[in-house]
C-alpha positions in Angstrom: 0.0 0.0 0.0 2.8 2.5 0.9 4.5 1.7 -2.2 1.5 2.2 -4.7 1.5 6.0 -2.6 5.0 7.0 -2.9 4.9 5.6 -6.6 1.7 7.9 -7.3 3.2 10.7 -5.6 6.5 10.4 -7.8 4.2 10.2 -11.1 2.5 13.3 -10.0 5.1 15.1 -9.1 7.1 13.9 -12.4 4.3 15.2 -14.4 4.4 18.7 -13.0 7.9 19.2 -13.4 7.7 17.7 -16.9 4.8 20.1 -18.0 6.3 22.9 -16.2 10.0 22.4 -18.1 7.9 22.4 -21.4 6.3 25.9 -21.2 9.7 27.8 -20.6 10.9 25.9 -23.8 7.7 27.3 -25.7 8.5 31.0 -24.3 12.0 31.5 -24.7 12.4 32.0 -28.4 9.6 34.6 -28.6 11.3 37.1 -26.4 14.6 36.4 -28.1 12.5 37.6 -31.3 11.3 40.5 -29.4 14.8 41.6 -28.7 16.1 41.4 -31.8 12.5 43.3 -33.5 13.3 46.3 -31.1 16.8 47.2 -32.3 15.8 48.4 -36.2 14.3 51.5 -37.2 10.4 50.7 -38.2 8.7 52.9 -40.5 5.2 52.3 -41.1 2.2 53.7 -43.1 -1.5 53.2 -42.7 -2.2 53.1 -47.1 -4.9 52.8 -49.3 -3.0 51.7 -52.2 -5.4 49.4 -54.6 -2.6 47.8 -57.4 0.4 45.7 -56.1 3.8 48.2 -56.3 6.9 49.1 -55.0 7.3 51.8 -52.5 11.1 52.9 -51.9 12.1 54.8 -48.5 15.0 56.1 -48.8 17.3 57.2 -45.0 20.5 59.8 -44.3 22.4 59.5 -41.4 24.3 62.5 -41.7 21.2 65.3 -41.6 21.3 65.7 -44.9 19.2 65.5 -47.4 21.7 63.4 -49.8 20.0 60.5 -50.5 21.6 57.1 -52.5 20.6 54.1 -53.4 23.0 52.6 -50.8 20.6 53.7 -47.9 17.3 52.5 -49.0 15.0 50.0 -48.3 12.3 48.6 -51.3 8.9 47.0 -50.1 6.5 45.3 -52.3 3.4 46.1 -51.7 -0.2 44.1 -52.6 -2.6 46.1 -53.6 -6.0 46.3 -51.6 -9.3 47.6 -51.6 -9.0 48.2 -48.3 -6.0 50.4 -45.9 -3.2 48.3 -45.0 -0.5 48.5 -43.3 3.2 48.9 -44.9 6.1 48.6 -42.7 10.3 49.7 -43.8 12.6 48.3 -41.2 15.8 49.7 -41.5 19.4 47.7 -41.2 20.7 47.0 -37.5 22.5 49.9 -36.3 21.1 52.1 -38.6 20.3 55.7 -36.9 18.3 57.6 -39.1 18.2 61.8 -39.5 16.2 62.3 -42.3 13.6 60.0 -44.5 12.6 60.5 -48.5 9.4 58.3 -49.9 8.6 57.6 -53.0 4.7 56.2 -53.3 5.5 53.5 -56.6 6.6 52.6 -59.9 3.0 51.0 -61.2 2.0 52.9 -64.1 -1.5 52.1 -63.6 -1.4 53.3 -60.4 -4.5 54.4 -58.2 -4.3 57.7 -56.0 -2.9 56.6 -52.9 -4.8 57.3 -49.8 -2.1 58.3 -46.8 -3.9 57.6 -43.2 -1.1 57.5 -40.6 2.5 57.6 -40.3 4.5 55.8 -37.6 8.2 55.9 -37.3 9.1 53.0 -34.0 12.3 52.5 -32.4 12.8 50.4 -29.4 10.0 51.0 -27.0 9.6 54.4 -28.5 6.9 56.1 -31.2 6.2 58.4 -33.4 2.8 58.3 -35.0 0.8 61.0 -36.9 -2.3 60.9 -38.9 -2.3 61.4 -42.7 -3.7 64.6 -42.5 -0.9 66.0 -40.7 1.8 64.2 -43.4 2.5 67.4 -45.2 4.2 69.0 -41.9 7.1 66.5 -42.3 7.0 65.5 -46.1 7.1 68.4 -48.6 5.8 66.8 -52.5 8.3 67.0 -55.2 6.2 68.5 -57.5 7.6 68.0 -60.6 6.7 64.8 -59.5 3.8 64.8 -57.3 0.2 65.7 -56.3 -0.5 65.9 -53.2 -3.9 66.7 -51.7 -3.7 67.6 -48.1 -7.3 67.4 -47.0 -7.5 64.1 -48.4 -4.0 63.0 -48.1 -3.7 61.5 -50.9 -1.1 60.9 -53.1 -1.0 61.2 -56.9 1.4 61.2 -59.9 2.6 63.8 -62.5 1.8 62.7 -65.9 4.2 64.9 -68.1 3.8 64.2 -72.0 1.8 60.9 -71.7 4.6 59.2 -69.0 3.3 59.1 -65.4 6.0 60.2 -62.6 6.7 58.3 -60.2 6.0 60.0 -56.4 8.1 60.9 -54.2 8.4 63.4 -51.0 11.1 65.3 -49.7 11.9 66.0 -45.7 10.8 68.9 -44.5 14.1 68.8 -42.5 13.5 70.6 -38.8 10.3 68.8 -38.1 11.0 65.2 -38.9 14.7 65.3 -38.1 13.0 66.9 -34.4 10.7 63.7 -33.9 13.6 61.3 -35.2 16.3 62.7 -32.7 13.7 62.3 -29.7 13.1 58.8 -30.7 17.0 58.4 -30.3 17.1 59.8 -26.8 
């Protein structure tokens, strides 16, 4: 009888340890994805975009507006009837001072609808809604149309070839918000 107790007791006690080992196995790698997540520059837009494209952001990390290919991220984007979100994350140990966008290379492009702008790094965010876009992103107008009540984006069609879109900094404010995230 004391046998067929102590053996029960082991099995149960067995059991708990066993089950209790197997749920920190399950956890562990998530926060290690956290971790690493956290350390890249995000920068994310809330878009109504309706045909499948390539948006281009383009980063300095000098303050100036001197932009290259060498320090730019491409995202392909599916088109939706519906927002989405688009997110840029930027290379490890990349610390951003100024950003450039440029909204596509579709040639059958739709207006773009613009409803919020994020920028994330570490714990930290910066997050403004489309309508307030145009106070940190001047249009290239050659290039661009850009309708601030509706915040939406269009292309330049000059002699039958549509532009592709793109926005500038407007350096004091953005490069303001971008240094806070940094502190």
């Amino acid at each position: 009888m004391k046998s067929r107790l102590i053996i029960a007791t082991l099995l149960v006690t067995v059991f708990f340890v066993s089950c209790k080992n197997d749920e920190k196995k399950e956890t562990a790698p998530e926060t290690k994805v956290a971790e690493v997540q956290s350390k890249s520059f995000r920068v994310s837009l809330d878009l109504l975009i309706k045909q499948d494209d390539k948006l281009h952001l383009y980063y300095t990390e000098d303050n100036s507006i001197n932009f290259v290919e060498e320090s730019s991220v491409w995202l392909e984007v599916k088109g939706n009837p519906t927002s989405q979100k688009v997110t840029f994350e930027l290379p490890k140990d990349v610390y951003p001072t100024q950003f450039r966008l440029d909204f596509g290379i579709n040639k059958d492009q739709a207006p773009i609808t613009i409803s919020s702008f994020a920028i994330n790094y570490l714990q930290r965010e910066f997050k403004i809604p489309g309508s307030q876009f145009y106070i940190f992103f001047d249009p290239d107008l050659t290039k661009t149309v850009f309708d601030k009540n509706t915040a939406t984006v269009s292309a330049v069609v000059k002699d039958g070839v549509r532009q592709s879109p793109s926005f500038y900094p407007n350096t004091k404010p953005l490069g303001d918000e971008i240094n806070k995230l940094l502190k």
